[in-house]
C-alpha positions in Angstrom: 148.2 75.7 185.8 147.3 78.9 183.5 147.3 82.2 185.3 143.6 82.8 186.0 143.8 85.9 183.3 145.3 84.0 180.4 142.7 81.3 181.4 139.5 84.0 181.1 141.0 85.6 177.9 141.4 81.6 175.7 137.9 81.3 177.2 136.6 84.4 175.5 139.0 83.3 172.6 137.4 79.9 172.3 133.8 81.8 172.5 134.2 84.3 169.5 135.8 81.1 167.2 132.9 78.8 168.4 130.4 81.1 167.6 131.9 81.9 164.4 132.0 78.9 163.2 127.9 78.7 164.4 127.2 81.9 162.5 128.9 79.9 159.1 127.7 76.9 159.3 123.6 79.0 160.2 124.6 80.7 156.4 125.6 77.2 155.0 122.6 75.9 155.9 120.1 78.4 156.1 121.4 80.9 152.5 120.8 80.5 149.1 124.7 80.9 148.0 126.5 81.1 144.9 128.0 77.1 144.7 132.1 79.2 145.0 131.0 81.3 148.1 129.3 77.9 149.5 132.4 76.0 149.4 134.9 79.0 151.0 132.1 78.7 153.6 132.5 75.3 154.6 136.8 75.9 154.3 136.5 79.0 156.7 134.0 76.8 159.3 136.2 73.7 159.0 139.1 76.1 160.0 137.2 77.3 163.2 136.4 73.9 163.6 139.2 72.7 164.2 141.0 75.3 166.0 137.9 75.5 168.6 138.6 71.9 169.0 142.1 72.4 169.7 141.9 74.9 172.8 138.9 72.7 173.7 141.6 69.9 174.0 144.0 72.2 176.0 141.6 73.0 178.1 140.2 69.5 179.2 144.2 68.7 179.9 144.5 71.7 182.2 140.9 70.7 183.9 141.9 67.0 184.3 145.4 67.6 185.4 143.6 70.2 188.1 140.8 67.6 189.3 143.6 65.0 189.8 145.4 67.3 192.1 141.7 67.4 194.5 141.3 65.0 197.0 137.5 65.4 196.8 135.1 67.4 193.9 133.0 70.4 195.1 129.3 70.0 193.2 130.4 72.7 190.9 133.8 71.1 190.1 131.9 67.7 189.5 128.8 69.8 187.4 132.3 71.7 185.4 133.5 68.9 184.4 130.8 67.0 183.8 129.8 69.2 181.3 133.4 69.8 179.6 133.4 66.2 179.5 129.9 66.1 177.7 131.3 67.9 174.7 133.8 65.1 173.7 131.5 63.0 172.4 129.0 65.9 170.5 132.5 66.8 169.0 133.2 62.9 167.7 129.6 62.7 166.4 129.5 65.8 164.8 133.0 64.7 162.8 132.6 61.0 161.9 129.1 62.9 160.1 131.3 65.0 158.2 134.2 62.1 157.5 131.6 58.9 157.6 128.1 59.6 157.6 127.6 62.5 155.0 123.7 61.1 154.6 123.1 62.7 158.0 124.4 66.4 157.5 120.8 68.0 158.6 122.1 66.7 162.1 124.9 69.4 161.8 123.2 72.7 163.3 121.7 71.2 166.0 124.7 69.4 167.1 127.1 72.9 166.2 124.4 74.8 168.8 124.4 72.4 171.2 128.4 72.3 171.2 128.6 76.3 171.2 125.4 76.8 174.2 127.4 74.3 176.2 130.7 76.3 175.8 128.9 79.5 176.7 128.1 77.6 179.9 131.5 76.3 180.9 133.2 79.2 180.2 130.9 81.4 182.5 130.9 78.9 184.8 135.0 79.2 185.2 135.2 83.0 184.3 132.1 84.8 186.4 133.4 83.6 189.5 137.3 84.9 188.8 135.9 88.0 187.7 133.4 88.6 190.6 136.2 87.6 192.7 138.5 89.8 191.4 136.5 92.9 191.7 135.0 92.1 194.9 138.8 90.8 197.0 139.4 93.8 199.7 142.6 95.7 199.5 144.3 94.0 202.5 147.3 96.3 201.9 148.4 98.4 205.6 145.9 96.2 207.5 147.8 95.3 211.0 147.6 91.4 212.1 144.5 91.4 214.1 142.5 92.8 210.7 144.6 91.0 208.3 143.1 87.5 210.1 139.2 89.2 210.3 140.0 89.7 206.4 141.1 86.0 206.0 137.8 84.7 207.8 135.6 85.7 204.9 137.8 84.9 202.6 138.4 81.5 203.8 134.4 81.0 203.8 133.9 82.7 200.3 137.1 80.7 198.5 138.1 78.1 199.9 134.8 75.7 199.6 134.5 76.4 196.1 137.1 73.5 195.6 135.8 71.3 198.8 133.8 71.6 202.1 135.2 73.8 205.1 134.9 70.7 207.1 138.2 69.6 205.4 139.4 72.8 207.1 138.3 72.3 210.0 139.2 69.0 211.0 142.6 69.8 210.5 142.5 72.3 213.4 145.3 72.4 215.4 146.8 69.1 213.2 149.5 71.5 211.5 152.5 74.0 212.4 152.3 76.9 210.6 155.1 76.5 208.5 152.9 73.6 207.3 150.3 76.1 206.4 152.2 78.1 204.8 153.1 75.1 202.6 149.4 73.5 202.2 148.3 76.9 200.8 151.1 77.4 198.5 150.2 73.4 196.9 146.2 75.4 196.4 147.8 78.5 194.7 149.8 76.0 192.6 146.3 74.2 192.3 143.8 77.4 192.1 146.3 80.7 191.1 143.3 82.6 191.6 144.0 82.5 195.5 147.4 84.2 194.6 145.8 87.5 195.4 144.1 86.4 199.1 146.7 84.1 200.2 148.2 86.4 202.6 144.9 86.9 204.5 143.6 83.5 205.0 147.2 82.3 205.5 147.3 84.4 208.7 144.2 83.3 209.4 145.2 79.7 209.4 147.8 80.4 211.3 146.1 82.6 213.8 143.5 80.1 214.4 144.3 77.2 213.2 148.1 75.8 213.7 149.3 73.6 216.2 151.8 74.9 218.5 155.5 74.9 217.2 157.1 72.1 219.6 157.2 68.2 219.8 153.7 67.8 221.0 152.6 70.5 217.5 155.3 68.7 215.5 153.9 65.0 216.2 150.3 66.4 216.0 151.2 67.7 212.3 153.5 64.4 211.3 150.0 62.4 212.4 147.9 64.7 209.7 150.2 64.6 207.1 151.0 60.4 207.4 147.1 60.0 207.3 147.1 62.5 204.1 150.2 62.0 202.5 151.0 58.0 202.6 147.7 56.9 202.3 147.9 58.0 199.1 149.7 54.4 197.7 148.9 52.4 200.4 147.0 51.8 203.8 147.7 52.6 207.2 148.2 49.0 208.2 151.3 48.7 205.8 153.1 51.8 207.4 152.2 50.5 210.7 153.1 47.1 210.2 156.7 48.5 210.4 159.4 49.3 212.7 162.2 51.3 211.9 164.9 52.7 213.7 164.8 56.8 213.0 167.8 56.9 210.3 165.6 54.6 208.2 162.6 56.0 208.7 164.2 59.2 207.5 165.8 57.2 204.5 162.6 55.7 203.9 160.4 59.6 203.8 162.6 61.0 201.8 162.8 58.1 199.1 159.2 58.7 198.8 159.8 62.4 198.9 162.4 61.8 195.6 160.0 59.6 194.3 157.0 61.7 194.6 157.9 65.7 194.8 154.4 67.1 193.8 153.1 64.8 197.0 155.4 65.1 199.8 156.9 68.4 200.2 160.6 68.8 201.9 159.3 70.8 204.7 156.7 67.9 205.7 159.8 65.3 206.0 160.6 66.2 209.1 157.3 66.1 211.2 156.2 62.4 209.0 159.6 61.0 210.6 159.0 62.7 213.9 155.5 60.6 213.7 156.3 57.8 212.6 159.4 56.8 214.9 157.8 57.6 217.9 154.9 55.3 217.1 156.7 52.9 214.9 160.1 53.5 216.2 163.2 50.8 216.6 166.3 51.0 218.9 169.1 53.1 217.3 170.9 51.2 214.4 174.1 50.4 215.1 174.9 50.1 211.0 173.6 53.6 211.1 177.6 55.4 211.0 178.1 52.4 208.0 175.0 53.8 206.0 176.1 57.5 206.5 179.4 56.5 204.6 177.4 54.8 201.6 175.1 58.0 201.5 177.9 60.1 200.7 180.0 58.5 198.9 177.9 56.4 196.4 175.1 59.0 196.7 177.7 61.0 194.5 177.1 59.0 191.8 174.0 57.0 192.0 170.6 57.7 192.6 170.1 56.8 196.4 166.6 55.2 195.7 167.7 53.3 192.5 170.8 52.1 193.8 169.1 50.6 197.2 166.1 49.0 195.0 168.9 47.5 192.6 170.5 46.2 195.3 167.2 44.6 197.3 166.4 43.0 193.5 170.6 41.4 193.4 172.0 40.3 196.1 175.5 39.0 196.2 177.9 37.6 199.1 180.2 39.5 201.1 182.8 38.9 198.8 181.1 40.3 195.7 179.9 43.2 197.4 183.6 43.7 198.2 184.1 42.9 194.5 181.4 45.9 193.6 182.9 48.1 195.4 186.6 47.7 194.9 185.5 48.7 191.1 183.2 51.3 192.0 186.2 52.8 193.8 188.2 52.7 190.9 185.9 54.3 188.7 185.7 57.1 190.8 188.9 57.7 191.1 189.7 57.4 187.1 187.0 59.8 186.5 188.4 62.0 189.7 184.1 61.7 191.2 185.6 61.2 194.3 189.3 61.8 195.3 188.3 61.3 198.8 187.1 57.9 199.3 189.6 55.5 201.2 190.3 52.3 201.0 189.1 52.2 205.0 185.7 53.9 203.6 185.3 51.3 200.9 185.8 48.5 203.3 182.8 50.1 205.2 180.5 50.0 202.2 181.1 46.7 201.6 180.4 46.0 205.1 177.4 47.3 205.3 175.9 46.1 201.6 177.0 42.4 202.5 175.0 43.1 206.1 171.8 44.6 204.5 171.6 42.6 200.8 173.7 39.7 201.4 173.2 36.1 199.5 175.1 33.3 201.6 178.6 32.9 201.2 180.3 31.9 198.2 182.1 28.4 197.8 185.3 28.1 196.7 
């Protein structure tokens, strides 16, 4: 996302052009001019034209990547966007006139104002409240804990509903560690980088009040939140509870999902998700596990984990040509000297345990 200050300066950029390109078309339409002046006029506008319409186009990719990363709109996200989005189609009309329907050119001003009054109102909409904030944040430099967490209070209340309802807060009382605040308010800097300046305070806030205790009982309360948050996301809870897993493939199956989708499930919330989910869902201890460990390391040199274990679900082969697969994998490895290490014992392992998960019956002779 832009820093909140490059943000705040396009914004004023995007003004000035827009209303530039007002104040031309106003003397296009509005002046007697010589027929040579009238025609640089129109070039000039056409200009400004354009380039407003390419930061407008900037900007509604930064706004619609940002809504995407909100579970739910505040009203004056939904109201911000709304109206961004209601400029899209003023823009189209106001060109297919120009390119398609030149008979309807006395639609032009009103259209240009209407465009430029509505960009007035984004932009303060997005910049008033950065500014305000800005001047208004309290120097929470030399404060000692106990003031640092009164400081975060207020700034919790004042920021952090702007984007959604405290209640979303709230109900996650005593649901997270706080290293798992710590990470939650780093995803809303990434999100909002306006917070950059008060996440100190209302991080120790969060933590003060709000984090579950650091043990099992705060661990599985955190892996609970974060299953409910974070997996629900693709699917239902039914589907992950439907399930039974020893802990080794619970912990393969996280992290696939954590390769798969970085931006979503952070490495630091790993850990408590498995913690969760194997004491609900969990399955006696795998006795393949040691087998797995050895096709982790070695073939995980190579090969993506998660492709290699969805390639092999999607072709499955007998024992023998898994034994087959291997025996060649080896070999290429050790051509390309990938891995020096991996004996003829270890290979027999893999095959092992490929043929006992992803096995096809026998082949005949």
């Amino acid at each position: 996302m832009l820093d909140p200050t490059i943000s705040a300066f396009l914004g004023a950029a995007w003004l000035v052009i827009g209303g530039a390109a007002v104040w031309l078309m106003l003397g296009v339409y509005g002046k007697r001019v010589p027929t040579a002046g009238r025609v640089n006029t129109i070039r000039a506008h056409r200009a400004l034209g354009w380039l407003y319409t390419l930061i407008y186009a900037a900007f509604l990719w930064i706004m619609v990547s940002k809504i995407l990363g909100y579970a739910t709109l505040s009203s004056l996200q939904a109201v911000h966007m709304a109206l961004g989005l209601s400029i899209l189609p003023l823009l189209a009309t106001k060109i297919l006139i120009v390119r398609r329907y030149p008979a309807l050119h006395r639609m032009l001003p009103a259209l240009g104002i209407t465009v430029f009054s509505l960009s007035v109102v984004i932009v303060s909409m997005g910049v008033m409240p950065f500014l305000v904030a800005k001047l208004t944040a309290p120097d929470t430099e030399g404060l000692n804990e106990q003031e640092l967490v009164a400081a975060g209070r207020g700034l919790l209340e004042q920021r952090c509903q702007k984007c959604h309802d405290l209640d979303r807060v709230y109900d996650q009382k005593g649901r997270k560690t706080a290293a798992l605040w710590e990470s939650t308010m780093d995803q809303m800097v990434r999100l909002e980088p306006a917070l950059a300046d008060v996440k100190s305070p209302i991080l120790a806030y969060l933590q003060a009040e709000f984090a579950a205790e650091d043990s099992p009982a705060g661990v599985m309360l955190s892996g609970a939140a974060l299953v409910e948050a974070r997996c629900t996301k693709c699917h239902s809870l039914d589907r992950v509870f439907s399930d039974t897993k020893t802990e080794d493939l619970w912990n393969l199956t996280v992290r696939r999902y954590a390769e798969l989708l970085p931006d979503h499930i952070r490495a630091e919330e790993v850990e408590p998700i498995v913690a969760f989910l194997y004491e609900k869902r969990g399955a006696p201890p795998d006795p393949m596990a040691a087998k797995r460990k050895t096709f982790e390391q070695h073939c995980g040199r190579c090969h993506n984990l998660s492709r290699a274990l969805d390639e092999a679900t999607a072709n499955k082969v007998s024992p023998r040509r898994w034994k087959r697969v291997v025996r060649k994998m080896k070999g290429i490895a050790e051509e390309q000297e990938l891995d020096k290490l991996w004996t003829k014992e270890e290979a027999t392992t893999i095959a092992e345990y490929l043929a006992a998960q992803f096995k096809e019956p026998e082949e005949s002779d």
